[in-house]
C-alpha positions in Angstrom: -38.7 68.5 -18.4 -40.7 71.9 -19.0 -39.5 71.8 -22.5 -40.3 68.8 -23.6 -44.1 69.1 -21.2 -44.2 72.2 -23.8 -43.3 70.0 -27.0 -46.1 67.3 -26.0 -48.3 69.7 -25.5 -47.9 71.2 -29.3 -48.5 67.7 -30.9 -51.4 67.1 -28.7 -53.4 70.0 -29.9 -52.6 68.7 -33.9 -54.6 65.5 -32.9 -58.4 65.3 -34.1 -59.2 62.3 -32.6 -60.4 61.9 -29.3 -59.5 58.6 -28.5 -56.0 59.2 -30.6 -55.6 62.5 -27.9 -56.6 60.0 -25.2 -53.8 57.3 -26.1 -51.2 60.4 -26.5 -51.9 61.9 -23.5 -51.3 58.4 -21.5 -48.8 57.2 -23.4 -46.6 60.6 -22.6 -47.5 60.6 -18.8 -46.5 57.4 -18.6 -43.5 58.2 -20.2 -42.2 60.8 -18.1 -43.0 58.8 -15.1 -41.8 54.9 -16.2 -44.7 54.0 -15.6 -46.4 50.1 -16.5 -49.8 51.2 -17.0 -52.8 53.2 -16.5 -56.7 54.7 -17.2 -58.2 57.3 -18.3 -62.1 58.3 -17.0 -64.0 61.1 -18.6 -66.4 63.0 -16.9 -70.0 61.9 -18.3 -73.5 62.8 -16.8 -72.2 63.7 -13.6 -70.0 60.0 -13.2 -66.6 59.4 -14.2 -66.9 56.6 -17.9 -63.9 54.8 -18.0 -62.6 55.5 -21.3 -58.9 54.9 -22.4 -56.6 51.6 -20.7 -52.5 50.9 -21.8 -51.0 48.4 -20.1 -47.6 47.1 -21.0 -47.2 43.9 -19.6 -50.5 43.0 -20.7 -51.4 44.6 -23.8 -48.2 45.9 -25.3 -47.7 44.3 -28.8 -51.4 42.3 -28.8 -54.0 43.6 -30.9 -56.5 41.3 -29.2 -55.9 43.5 -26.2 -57.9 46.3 -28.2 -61.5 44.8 -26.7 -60.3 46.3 -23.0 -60.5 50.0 -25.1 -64.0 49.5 -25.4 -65.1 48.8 -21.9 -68.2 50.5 -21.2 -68.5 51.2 -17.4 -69.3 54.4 -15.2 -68.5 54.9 -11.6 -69.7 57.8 -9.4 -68.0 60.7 -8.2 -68.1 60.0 -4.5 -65.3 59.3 -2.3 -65.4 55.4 -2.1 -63.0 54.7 -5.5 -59.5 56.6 -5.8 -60.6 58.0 -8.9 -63.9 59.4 -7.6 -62.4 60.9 -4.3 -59.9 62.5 -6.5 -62.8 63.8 -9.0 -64.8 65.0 -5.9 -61.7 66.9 -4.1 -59.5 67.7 -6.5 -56.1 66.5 -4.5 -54.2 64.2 -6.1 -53.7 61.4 -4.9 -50.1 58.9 -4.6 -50.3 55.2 -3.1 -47.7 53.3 -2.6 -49.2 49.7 -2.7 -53.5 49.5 -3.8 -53.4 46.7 -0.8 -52.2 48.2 1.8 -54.5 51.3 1.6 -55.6 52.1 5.1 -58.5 50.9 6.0 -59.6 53.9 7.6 -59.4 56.1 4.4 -62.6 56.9 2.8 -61.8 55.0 -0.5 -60.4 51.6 -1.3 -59.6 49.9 -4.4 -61.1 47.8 -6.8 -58.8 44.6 -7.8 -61.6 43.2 -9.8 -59.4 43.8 -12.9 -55.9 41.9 -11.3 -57.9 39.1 -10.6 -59.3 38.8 -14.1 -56.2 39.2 -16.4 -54.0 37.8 -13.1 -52.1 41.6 -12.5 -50.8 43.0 -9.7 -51.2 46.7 -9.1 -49.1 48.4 -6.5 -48.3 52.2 -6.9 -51.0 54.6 -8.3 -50.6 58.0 -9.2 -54.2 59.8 -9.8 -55.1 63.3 -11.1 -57.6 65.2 -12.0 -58.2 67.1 -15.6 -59.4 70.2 -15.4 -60.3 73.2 -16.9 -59.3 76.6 -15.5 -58.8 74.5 -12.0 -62.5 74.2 -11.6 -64.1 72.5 -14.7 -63.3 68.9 -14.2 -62.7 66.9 -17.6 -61.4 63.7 -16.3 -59.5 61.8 -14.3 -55.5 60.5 -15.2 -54.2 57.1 -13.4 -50.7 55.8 -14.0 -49.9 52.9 -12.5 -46.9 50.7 -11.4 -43.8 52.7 -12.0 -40.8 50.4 -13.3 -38.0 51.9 -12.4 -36.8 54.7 -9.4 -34.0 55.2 -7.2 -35.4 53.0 -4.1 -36.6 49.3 -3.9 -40.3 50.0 -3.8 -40.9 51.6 -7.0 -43.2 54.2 -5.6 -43.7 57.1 -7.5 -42.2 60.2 -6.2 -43.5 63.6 -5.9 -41.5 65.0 -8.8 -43.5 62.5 -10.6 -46.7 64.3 -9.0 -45.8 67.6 -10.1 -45.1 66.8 -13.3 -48.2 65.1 -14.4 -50.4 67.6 -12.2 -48.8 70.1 -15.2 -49.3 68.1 -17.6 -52.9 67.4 -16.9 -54.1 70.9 -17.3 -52.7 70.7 -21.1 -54.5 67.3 -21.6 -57.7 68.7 -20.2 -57.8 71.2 -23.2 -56.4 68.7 -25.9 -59.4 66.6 -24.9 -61.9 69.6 -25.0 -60.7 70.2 -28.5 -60.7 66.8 -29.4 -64.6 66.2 -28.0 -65.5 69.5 -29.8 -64.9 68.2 -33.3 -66.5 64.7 -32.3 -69.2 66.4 -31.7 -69.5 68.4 -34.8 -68.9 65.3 -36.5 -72.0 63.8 -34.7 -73.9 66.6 -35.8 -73.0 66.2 -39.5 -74.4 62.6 -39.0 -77.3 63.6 -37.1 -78.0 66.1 -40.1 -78.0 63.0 -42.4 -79.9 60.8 -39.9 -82.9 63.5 -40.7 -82.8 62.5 -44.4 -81.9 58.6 -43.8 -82.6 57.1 -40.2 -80.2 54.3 -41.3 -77.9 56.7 -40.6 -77.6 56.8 -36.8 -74.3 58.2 -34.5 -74.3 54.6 -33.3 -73.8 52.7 -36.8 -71.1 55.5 -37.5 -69.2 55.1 -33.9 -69.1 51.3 -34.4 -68.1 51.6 -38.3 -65.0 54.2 -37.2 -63.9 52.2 -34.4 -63.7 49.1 -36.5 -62.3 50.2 -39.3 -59.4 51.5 -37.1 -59.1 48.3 -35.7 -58.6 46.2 -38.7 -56.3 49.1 -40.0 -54.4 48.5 -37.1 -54.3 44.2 -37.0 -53.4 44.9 -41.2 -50.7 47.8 -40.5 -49.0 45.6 -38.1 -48.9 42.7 -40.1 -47.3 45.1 -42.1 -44.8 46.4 -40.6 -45.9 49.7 -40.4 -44.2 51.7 -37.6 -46.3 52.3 -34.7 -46.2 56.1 -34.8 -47.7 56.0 -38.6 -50.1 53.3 -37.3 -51.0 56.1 -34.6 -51.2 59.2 -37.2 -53.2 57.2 -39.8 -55.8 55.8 -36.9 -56.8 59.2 -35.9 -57.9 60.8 -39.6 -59.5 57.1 -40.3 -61.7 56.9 -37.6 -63.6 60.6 -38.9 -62.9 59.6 -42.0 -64.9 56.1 -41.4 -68.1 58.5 -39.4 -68.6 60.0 -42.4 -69.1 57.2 -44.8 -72.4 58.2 -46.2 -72.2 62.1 -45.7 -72.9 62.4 -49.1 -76.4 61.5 -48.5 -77.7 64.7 -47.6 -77.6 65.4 -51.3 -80.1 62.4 -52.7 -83.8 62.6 -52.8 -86.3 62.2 -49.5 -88.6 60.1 -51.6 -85.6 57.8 -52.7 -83.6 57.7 -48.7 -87.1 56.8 -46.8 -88.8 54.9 -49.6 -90.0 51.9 -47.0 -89.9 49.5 -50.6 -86.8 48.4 -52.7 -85.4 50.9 -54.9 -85.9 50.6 -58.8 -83.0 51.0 -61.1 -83.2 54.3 -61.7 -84.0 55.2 -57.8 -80.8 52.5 -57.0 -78.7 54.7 -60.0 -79.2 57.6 -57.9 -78.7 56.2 -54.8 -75.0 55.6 -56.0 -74.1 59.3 -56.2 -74.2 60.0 -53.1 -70.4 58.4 -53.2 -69.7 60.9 -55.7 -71.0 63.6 -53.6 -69.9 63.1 -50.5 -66.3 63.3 -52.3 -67.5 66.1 -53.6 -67.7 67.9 -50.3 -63.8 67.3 -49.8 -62.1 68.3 -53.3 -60.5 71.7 -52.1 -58.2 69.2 -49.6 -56.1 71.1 -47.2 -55.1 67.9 -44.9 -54.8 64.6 -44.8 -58.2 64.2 -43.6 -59.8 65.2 -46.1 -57.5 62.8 -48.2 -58.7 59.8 -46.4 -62.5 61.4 -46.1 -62.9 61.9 -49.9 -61.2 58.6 -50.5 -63.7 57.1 -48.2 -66.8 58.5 -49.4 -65.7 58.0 -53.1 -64.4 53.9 -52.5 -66.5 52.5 -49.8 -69.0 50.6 -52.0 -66.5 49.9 -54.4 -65.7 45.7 -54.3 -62.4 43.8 -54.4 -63.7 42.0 -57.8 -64.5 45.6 -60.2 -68.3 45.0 -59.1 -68.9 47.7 -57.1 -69.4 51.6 -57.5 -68.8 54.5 -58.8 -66.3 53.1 -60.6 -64.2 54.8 -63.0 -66.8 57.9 -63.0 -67.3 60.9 -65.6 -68.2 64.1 -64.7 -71.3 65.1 -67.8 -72.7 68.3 -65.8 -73.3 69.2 -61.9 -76.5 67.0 -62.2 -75.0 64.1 -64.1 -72.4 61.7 -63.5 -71.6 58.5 -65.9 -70.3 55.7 -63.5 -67.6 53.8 -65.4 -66.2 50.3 -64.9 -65.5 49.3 -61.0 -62.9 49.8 -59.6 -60.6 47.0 -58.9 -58.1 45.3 -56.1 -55.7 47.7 -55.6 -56.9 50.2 -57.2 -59.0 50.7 -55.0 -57.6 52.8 -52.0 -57.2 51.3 -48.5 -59.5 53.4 -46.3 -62.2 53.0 -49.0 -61.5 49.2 -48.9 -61.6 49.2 -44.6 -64.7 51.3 -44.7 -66.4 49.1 -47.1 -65.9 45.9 -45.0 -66.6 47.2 -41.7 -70.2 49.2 -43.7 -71.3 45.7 -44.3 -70.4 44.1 -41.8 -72.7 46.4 -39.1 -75.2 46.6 -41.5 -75.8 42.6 -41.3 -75.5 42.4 -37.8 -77.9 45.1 -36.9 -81.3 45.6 -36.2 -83.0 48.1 -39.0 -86.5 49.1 -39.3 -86.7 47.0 -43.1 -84.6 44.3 -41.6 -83.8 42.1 -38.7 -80.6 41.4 -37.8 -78.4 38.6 -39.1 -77.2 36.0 -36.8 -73.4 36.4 -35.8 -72.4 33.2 -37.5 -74.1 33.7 -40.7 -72.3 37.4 -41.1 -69.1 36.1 -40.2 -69.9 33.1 -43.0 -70.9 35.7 -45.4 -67.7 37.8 -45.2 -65.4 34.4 -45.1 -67.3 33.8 -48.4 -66.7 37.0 -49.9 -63.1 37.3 -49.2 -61.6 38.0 -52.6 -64.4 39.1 -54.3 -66.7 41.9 -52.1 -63.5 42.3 -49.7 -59.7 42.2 -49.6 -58.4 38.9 -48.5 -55.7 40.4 -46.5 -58.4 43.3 -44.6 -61.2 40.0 -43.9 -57.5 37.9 -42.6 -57.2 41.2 -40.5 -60.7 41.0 -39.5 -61.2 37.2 -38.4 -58.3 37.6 -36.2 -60.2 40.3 -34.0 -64.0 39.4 -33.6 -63.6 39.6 -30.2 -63.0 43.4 -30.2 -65.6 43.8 -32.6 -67.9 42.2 -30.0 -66.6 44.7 -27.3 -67.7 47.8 -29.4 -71.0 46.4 -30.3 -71.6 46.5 -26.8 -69.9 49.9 -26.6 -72.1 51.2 -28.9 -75.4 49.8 -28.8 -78.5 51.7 -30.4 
C-alpha cells in the first residue's frame, strides 16, 4: 500500500491542472478505499468552497453529470457540518450511517443532496488537507464504501490511516496545481491591462467549456478515459490563454471604443500568430496544444477564418494565406474557437449587450458546418446544461 501511496503521489505532481489534480486525487482515495463517492472543499476566504464531486452510481459514464462540477457553494468553518468540524479540529472524522449521527454531537448532516438526485449516504470518511500539519488546504470526503469484510460496509480504520497519508501528498499536489493557475491568471490579467475584453472570468468559462465538449466529443469517440483525463488537463490552460498573443498589438487598436478599419482589423489578426509565437521552443505537450490554440482558434470549419496558411516576410510582417480548412484545422484550435464565440455572444461587454440564450444557441445551430465542426456543435447541444452551471460558476 505504501508503494503504490508513493507511485500516486509521483503522477500527481506531473498534473498542471487543478481541477485534473482534484479528480486524481479523489478518484485514487476512493480507490484504495472502494469507495461509491465523494467531495472535495477547498479552503477559500476563510470558508470551505466546495469544489470537486465523483459519484458512481450517479454520475459514472454521464457527461451530463459534469454541471454538479461546477456547483458554486461555500460553507463555514465552524463545527455544525462534518466537513467544517473536521476543518476547525483537524481530527478526522469516520461515520458509520449520516442518519444516525447522535444528536448530541456538535455537527449533523446535510441530506439536501440525497433528496435531490434520490441518494442515500451512509458511511463517510472525512479529512483534512494540510500543509506541514498546520496550513489547512482542504477538506477530503469519501463516501459509501462498497465492499468490506462485515455487513455494514463501514469504513474501517485502515481505511483512515491510509487516506490521512495520503492527504498530506494531495495537499501539496493541489498547492502546486493552484500555483500555476494563478500564474496563468496573472498572464491574463497582464493582457486584461491592454484589452479589458480580456477578463480571468471569460478565460475560466472558455477553459472549462472547451474541456467539456472535448470530453462529450472524446467519448463519443471512444477515446480511453485516461487519455480523455491527460488531454483535459493541458486543454483547459491551453483554452485560458486563447488571446495571450494580445499583449503584442497596439493600445490604440485593443481599446479603440469604434470598429476597427481594415488595416486596424489586419493587425488585429496577428495576435494569433504571436501568441504562437510565444510557444515555438515546445518542450511539452502544453505547449503543443497552447501554440495550436493560439495559432487555430479564429480559424473556421469553411477556410474563412484566420491566419490561415501564413508566411513569415520579417519579425514585423506576416502574409496571411488561404484559411485553414475542416480538418486541417487542429482540434483544440477548433474547441477553443467554438467555446470563444460562444461566451463572447452570451456576455455582457462594455461595446455590447449580451445576446439572449436562444438566439446564441440559434446562431451556433446555424453555423454548424461552416464557422464550427458539426461533430464539436453535436458535442455542444448535448451539454447546455453544464454550460449553464459554469456561467454561474463564473460570473463577472
Amino acid at each position: 500500500m505504501l508503494r503504490e501511496l508513493l507511485e500516486v503521489t509521483d503522477r500527481l505532481n506531473h498534473i498542471k491542472d487543478l481541477d485534473a489534480v482534484l479528480d486524481r486525487i479523489l478518484l485514487e482515495a476512493r480507490r484504495f478505499t472502494g469507495a461509491d463517492a465523494g467531495s472535495i472543499y477547498l479552503v477559500e476566504n476563510d470558508r470551505l468552497r466546495f469544489s470537486y464531486v465523483q459519484n458512481d452510481s450517479l454520475f459514472k459514464g454521464k457527461t451530463s453529470a459534469s454541471r454538479h462540477l461546477y456547483t458554486d457553494n461555500t460553507i463555514p468553518i465552524d463545527e455544525k457540518s462534518i466537513a467544517g468540524y473536521v476543518a476547525l479540529t483537524g481530527e478526522p472524522l469516520m461515520i458509520a450511517d449520516a442518519y444516525k449521527i447522535n444528536p448530541a454531537l456538535p455537527y449533523s448532516f446535510n441530506p439536501s443532496f440525497d433528496r435531490q438526485n434520490n441518494y442515500r449516504t451512509r458511511s463517510i470518511l472525512t479529512v483534512a488537507m494540510n500543509i506541514n500539519h498546520s496550513n489547512l488546504v482542504g477538506i477530503l470526503q469519501i463516501i459509501n464504501k462498497k465492499s468490506g469484510r462485515s455487513d455494514d460496509f463501514t469504513f474501517t480504520e485502515d481505511d483512515r490511516l491510509c487516506v490521512v497519508h495520503f492527504a498530506n501528498s494531495a495537499a501539496a499536489a493541489i498547492e502546486r496545481a493552484k500555483l500555476t493557475r494563478e500564474i496563468i491568471l496573472r498572464m491574463i490579467r497582464m493582457a486584461e491591462l491592454r484589452d479589458p475584453k480580456e477578463t480571468g472570468t471569460h478565460v475560466n468559462r472558455v477553459g472549462a467549456y472547451s474541456i467539456e465538449i472535448y470530453q462529450k466529443w472524446a467519448l463519443e469517440k471512444g477515446v480511453p478515459e485516461t487519455e480523455i483525463k491527460k488531454y483535459k488537463d493541458n486543454l483547459r490552460i491551453a483554452a485560458m490563454l486563447h488571446d495571450v498573443g494580445k499583449v503584442a498589438i497596439s493600445d490604440l487598436i485593443l481599446k479603440k471604443p469604434a470598429k476597427l478599419d481594415e488595416a486596424e482589423f489586419k493587425a488585429m489578426q496577428l495576435h494569433t500568430v504571436m501568441g504562437y509565437r510565444l510557444f515555438q521552443n515546445r518542450t511539452s505537450d502544453l505547449d503543443q496544444i497552447s501554440a495550436e490554440v493560439c495559432l487555430n482558434h479564429h480559424e473556421k470549419w469553411d477556410g474563412t477564418g484566420y491566419p490561415g496558411k501564413f508566411h513569415v516576410i520579417s519579425n514585423e510582417t506576416i502574409s496571411m494565406g488561404e484559411g485553414k480548412k475542416e480538418l486541417d484545422i487542429p482540434l483544440p484550435g477548433r474547441i477553443v474557437a467554438l467555446s470563444d464565440v460562444y461566451d463572447a455572444l452570451i456576455s455582457k461587454r462594455v461595446y455590447k449587450d449580451s445576446w439572449d440564450e436562444g438566439e446564441v444557441l440559434k446562431y451556433i445551430k446555424n453555423q454548424s458546418g461552416k464557422q464550427f465542426d458539426p461533430e464539436l456543435v453535436e458535442s455542444f447541444f448535448s451539454i447546455t446544461d453544464t454550460f449553464n452551471a459554469i456561467r454561474l460558476k463564473y460570473k463577472e
